[in-house]
C-alpha positions in Angstrom: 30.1 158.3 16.2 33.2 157.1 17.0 34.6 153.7 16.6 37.5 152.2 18.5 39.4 148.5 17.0 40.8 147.0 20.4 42.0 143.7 21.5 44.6 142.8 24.6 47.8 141.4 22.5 49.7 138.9 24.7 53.0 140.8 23.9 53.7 144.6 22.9 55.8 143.2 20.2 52.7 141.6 19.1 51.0 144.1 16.5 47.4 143.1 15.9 46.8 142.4 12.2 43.0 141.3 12.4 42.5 144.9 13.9 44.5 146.5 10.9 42.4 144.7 8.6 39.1 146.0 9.5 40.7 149.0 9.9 41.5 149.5 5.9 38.3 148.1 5.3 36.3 150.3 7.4 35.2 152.3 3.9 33.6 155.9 4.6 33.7 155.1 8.5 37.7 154.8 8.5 37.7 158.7 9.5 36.0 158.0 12.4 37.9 155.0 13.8 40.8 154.3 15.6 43.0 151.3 16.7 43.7 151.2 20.6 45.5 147.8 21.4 46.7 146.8 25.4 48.8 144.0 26.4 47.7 141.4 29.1 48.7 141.7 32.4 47.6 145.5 32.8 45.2 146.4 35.2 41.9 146.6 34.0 40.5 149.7 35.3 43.7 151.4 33.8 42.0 149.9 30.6 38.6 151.4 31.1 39.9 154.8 31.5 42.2 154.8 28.6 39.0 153.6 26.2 36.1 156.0 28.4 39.1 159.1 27.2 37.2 158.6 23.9 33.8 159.1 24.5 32.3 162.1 23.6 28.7 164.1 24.6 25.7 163.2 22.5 27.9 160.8 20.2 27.7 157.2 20.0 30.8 155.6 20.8 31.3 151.5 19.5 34.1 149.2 20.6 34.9 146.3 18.9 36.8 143.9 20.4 38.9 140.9 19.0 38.9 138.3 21.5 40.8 135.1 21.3 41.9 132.2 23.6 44.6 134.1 25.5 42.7 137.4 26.2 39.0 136.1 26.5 39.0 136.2 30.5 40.2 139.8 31.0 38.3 141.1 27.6 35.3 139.3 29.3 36.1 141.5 32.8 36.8 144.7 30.6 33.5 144.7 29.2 32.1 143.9 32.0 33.6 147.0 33.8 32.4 149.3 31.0 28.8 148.7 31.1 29.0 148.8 34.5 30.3 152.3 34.2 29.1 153.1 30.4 26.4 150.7 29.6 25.2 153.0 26.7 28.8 152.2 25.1 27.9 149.6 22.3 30.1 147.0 22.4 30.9 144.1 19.1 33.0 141.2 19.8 34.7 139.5 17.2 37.9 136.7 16.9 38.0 132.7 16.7 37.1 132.4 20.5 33.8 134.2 20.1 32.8 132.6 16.8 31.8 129.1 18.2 29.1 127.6 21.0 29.0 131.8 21.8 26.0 131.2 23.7 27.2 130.1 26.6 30.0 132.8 27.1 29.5 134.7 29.9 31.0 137.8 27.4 28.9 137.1 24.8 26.0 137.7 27.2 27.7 141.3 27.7 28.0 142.2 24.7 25.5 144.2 22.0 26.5 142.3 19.1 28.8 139.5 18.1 30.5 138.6 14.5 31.4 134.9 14.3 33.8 134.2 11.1 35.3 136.9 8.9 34.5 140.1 9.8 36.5 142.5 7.6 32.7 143.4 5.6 30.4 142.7 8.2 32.0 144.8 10.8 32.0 148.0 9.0 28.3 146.9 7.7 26.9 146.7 11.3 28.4 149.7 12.1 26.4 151.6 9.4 23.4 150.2 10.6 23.7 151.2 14.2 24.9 154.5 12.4 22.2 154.7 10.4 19.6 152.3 10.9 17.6 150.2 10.6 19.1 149.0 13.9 20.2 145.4 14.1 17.6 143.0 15.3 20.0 139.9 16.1 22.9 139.7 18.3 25.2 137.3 16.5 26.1 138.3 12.7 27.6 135.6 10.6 30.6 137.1 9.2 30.5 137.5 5.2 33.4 135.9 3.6 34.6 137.8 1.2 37.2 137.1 -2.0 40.0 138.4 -1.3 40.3 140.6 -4.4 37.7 142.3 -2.2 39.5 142.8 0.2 41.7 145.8 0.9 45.2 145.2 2.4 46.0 146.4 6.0 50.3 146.6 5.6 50.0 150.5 5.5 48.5 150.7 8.8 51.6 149.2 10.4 53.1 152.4 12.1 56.5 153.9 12.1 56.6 152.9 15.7 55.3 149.6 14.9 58.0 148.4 12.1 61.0 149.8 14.4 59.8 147.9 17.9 57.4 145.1 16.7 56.9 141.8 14.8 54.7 142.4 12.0 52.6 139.5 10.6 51.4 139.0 6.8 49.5 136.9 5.0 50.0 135.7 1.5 47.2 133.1 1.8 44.5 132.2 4.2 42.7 129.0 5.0 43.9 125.4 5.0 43.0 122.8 3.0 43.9 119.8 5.9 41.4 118.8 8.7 44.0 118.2 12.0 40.8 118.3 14.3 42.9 120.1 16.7 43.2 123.0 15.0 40.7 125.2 13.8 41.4 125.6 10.5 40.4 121.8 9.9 36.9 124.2 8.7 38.3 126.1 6.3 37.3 124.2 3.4 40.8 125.3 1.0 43.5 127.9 1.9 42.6 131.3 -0.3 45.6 132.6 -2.2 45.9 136.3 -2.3 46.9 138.0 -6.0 50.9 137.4 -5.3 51.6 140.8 -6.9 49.8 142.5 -5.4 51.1 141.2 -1.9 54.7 141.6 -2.7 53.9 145.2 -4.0 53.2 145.3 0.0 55.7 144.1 0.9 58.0 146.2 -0.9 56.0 148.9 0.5 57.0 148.2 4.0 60.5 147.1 3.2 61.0 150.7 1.9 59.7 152.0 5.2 62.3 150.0 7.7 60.4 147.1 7.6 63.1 143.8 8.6 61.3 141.1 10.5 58.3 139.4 8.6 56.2 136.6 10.2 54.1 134.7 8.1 50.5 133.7 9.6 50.0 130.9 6.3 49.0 127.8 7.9 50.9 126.2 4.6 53.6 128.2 3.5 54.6 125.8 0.8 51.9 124.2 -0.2 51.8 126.4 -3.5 55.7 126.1 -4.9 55.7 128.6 -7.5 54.2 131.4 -5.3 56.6 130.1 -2.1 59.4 130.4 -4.7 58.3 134.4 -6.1 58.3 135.1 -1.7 61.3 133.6 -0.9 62.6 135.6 -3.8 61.6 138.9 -2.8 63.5 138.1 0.5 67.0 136.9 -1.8 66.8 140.1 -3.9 66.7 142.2 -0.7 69.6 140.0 1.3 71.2 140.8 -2.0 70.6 144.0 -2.6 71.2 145.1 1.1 73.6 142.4 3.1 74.6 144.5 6.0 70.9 145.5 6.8 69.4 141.8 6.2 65.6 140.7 6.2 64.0 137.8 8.6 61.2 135.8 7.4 59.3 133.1 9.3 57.1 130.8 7.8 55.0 127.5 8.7 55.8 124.9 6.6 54.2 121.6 5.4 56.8 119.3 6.7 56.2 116.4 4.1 56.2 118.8 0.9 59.6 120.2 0.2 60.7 120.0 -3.4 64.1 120.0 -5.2 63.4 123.6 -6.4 62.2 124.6 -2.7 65.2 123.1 -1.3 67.6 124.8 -3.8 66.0 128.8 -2.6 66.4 127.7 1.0 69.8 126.7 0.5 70.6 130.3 -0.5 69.6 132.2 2.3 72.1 133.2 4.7 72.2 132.7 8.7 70.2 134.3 10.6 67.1 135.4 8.0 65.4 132.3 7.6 63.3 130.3 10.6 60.3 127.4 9.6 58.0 126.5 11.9 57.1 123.0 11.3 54.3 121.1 12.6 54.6 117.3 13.2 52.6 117.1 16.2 52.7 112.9 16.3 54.7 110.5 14.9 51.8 107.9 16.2 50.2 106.9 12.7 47.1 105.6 14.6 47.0 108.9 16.2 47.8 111.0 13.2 44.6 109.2 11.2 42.5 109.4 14.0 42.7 113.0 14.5 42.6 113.7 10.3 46.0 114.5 10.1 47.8 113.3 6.3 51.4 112.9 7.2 54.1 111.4 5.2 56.5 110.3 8.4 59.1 109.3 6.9 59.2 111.9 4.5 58.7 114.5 7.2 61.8 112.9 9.6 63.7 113.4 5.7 63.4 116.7 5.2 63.8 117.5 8.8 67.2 116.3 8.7 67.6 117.9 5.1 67.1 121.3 6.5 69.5 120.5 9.8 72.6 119.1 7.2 72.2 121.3 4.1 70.7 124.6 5.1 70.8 127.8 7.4 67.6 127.8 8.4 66.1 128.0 12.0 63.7 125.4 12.8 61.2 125.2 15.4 59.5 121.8 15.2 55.7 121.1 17.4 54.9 117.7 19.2 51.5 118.0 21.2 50.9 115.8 23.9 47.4 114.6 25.4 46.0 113.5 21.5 43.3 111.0 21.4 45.1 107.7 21.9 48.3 108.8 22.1 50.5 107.7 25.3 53.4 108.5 27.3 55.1 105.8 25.9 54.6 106.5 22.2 55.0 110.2 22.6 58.3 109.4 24.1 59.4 107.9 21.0 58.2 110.6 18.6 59.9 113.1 21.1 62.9 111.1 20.5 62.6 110.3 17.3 62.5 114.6 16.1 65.3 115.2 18.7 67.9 112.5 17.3 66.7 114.8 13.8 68.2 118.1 15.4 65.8 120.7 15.3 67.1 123.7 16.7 63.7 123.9 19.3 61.5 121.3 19.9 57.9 123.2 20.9 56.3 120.8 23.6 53.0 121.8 23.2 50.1 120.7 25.5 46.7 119.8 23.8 43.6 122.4 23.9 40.1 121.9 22.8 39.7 125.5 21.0 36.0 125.7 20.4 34.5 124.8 17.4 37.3 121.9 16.5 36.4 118.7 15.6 38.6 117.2 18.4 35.7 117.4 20.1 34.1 114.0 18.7 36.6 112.1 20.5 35.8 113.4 24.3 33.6 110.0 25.1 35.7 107.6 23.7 38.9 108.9 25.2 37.5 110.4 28.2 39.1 113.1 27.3 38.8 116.0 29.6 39.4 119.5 29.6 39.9 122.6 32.0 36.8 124.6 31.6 38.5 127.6 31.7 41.4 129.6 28.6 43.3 128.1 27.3 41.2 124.8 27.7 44.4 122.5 28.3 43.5 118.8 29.0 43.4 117.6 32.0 43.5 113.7 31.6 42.2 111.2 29.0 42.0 107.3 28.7 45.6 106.8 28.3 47.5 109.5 30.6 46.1 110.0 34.1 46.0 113.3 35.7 49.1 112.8 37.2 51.0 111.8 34.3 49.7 115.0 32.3 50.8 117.1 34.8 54.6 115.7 34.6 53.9 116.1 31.0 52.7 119.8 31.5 55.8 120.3 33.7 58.1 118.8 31.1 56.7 121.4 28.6 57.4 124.4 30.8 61.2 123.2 31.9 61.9 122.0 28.4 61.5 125.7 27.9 63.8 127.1 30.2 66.3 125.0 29.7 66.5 123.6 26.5 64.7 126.3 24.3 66.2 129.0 25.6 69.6 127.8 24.4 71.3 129.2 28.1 72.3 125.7 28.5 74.3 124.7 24.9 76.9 123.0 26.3 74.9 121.1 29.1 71.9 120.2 27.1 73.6 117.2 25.3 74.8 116.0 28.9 71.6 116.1 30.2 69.9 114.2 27.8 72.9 111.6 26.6 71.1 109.0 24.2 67.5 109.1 25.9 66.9 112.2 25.4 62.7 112.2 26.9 63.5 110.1 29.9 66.5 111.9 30.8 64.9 115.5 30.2 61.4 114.0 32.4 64.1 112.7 35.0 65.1 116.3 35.3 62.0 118.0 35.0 60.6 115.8 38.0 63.7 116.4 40.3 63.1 119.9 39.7 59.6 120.4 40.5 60.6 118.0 43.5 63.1 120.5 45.1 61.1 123.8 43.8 57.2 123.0 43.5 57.4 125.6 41.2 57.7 125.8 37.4 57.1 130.0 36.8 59.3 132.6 38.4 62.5 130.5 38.5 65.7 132.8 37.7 67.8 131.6 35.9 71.2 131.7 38.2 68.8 129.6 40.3 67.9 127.3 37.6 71.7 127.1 36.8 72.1 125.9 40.1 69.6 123.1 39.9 70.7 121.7 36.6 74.6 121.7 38.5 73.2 120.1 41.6 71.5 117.4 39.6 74.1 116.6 37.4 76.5 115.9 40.6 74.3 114.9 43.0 72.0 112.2 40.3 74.3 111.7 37.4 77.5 111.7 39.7 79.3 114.4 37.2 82.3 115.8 38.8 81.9 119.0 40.2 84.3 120.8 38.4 83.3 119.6 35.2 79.9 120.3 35.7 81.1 123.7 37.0 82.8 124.1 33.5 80.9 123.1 31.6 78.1 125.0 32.9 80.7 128.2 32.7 80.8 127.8 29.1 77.3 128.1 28.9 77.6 131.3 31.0 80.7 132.3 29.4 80.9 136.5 29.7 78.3 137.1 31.7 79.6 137.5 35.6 76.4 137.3 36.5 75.2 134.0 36.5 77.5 132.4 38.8 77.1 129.0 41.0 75.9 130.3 44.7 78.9 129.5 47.2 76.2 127.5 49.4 74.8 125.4 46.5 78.4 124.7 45.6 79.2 123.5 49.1 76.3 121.6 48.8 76.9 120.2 45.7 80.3 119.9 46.9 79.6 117.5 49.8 77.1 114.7 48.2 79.5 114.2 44.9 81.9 113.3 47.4 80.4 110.5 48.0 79.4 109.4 44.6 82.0 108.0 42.5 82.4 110.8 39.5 81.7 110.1 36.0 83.3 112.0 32.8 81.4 114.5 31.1 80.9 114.4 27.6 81.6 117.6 25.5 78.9 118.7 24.2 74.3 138.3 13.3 71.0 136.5 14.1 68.2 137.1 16.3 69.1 136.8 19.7 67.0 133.5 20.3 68.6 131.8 17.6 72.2 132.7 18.1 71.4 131.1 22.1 71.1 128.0 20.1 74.7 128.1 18.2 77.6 126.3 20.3 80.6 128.6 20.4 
């Protein structure tokens, strides 16, 4: 028998961890099993000929299959392809977007068997039994949690190839003990500490191999201080030990919980090695108790600013609009409220009913609806229209391009002036006006937009839009305003009366974000 681990990662830089943990817990059956991960976007019969390359005469061959929100539809068409072609393939599914109301998926319905929940036992476990027998009477298995002492760890099946050309994520901890209703951990019932030796000892191990760039999958980094303080340690003594060659870590933090002694090991790390993800998500306290969430605001907007004024860290900050009661209005004043705090990237994110979250329990009181179809965004609710959430939507996308990207440092600040959400939804809506597009805009082109609107609407000056916009683009011949937009440009602010512009070794999408 052989047994392949696949899944479609959204991003080659995107090493599957999930697979690499049932992989080193695959037990007696390891010999026979093999990782084979795709990226999205590929055509799908090239998949079903790389994965039919496997199968062998008179030997079973089983494919399990991670599946989550943002490969579901062309896993679902991959399986279906394969037992159209190879029905005697055996195929397990497995991954949070199988493990909940997995009846009614059409790929579910495909498949031999599914694992809902942890599958790092049960997966090798079914595969003994279809090995071996007794065959497997049930389709869905509910996955066996096991301690994590149990458990073993999955770092030394990152590659060579995978520590010199991809992110690779650990986990010192799993679970959560909070209950956001959006998210799905809100069913974990605690976050599960692994032994913190016994991790590090890992991550020594991969260090030694080349390893540079660690992302953290903890849903609370720092909710345990002593073991966020041994972690952030083991990341000093190497920044210490090895300045020129430095270490990145990411983590996700609680935004409400940051100690003195916290505070004093962040302070230490140098530019460039040190990003948080931070989720606020609302500043709308009627909103935050509705959906669960405990949230200290002011504490949060504290230490927010604390990290911005005394430390070197990166910080991505999440909003999420569309949540049960929350409107355009208020979630233009929490949008406000983080950016007067400085975050170096606000993420706009766009609310999704993942299956299985509590969120749901809100759908007839809200009238909340979604898009039947991955990711599950919403659509409209009781308090922003269809139309509104699609400005919204397209708000999200252009805050992207334009503002986390950091191409536009210098012009960002003009854009937005002391209003930063109405200014920015100004923008987005005079964009989407002139393009009705919001993918597959370059960026000289969006250059050209932002100059056109900042004449032409905000009655800047052309040349010091032009500079200021050259700053931006500073070093790079490319990007250059088109002679026709120019004379365009060119031609309306001549007819508006100009205004005065205000002024306004790290990984590459943090060092777009530093002003030169």
């Amino acid at each position: 028998m052989t047994i392949l681990l696949s899944t479609l990662n959204a991003r080659y830089a995107h090493a599957s961890l999930g697979l690499r943990y049932l992989y080193a817990n695959m037990g007696a059956l390891q010999e026979q099993t093999h990782l084979q991960e795709f990226v999205i976007g590929a055509k799908t019969t090239d998949l079903l000929e790389r994965l039919l390359s496997w199968q062998r005469a008179d030997e079973k061959l089983i494919i399990g299959f991670g599946v989550y929100i943002w490969n579901v539809e062309e896993t679902t068409r991959l399986v279906a392809l394969i037992k159209r072609v190879a029905p005697e393939i055996i195929i397990v599914l497995g991954g949070p977007e199988v493990s909940y109301e997995s009846q009614e998926q059409a790929i579910v319905g495909m498949a031999d068997y599914v694992i809902t929940g942890w599958g790092d036992i049960s997966f090798p476990a079914l595969c003994q039994q279809i090995l071996h027998g007794p065959k497997p009477l049930m389709k869905i298995h509910a996955g066996v949690q096991a301690t994590l002492d149990e458990l073993r760890l999955p770092y030394e099946h990152y590659s060579d190839q995978d520590i010199k050309h991809r992110t690779l994520y650990v986990e010192a901890s799993r679970g959560c003990p909070f209950k956001c209703e959006f998210c799905l951990s809100a069913l974990d019932k605690t976050a599960w500490p692994f032994d913190i030796d016994r991790f590090l000892e890992e991550m020594e191990g991969l260090h030694a191999r080349g390893a540079r760039l660690f992302k953290f999958v903890d849903r609370t980094f720092n909710l345990n201080i002593k073991t966020s303080l041994k972690i952030m340690q083991f990341f000093l003594d190497k920044l210490a030990a090895n300045p020129d060659d430095p270490v990145f870590a990411h983590f996700e933090v609680v935004p409400d919980h940051l100690p003195d002694a916290l505070k004093e090991g962040i302070q230490k790390f140098p530019a460039g090695t040190l990003q948080f993800e931070i989720g606020i998500q609302s500043f709308n306290p009627e909103v935050q108790a509705r959906i669960s969430r405990k949230q200290n605001n002011a504490k949060a907007a504290e230490n927010i600013l604390w990290l911005m004024q005394h430390s070197q860290a990166h910080l991505h900050v999440d909003l999420i609009a569309g949540l049960p009661g929350e409107t355009v209005e208020s979630f233009a004043q929490g949008f406000n409220q983080l950016h007067a705090l400085g975050p170096h990237e606000i993420q706009f994110g766009i609310l999704k009913r993942l299956r299985g979250t509590p969120i749901i329990r809100h759908t007839d009181d809200f009238a909340m609806r979604f898009d039947p179809y991955p990711p599950y965004t919403i659509l409209t609710n009781k308090d922003v229209p269809f139309a509104a959430m699609q400005r919204l939507i397209r708000f999200a996308r252009y805050w992207d391009l334009i503002a986390n990207s950091g191409r536009f440092t210098h012009t960002l600040p003009v854009i937005l002036g002391t209003q930063a959400f109405e200014n920015f939804m100004d923008l987005s809506d005079w964009i989407y006006a002139q393009t009705d597009a919001t993918h597959k805009i370059a960026l000289d082109r969006l250059a050209n937009l932002v100059t056109k609107w900042l004449c032409q609407e905000r009655g800047m000056d052309l040349q010091a839009a032009q500079t200021m916009i050259g700053k931006d683009y500073a070093g790079d011949a490319k990007h250059k305003q088109s002679p026709e937009v120019l004379a365009q440009i060119q031609a309306n602010s001549e007819t508006k009366q100009a205004k005065t512009a205000p002024a306004g070794k790290a990984p590459k999408r943090q060092a777009r974000h530093l002003v030169n």
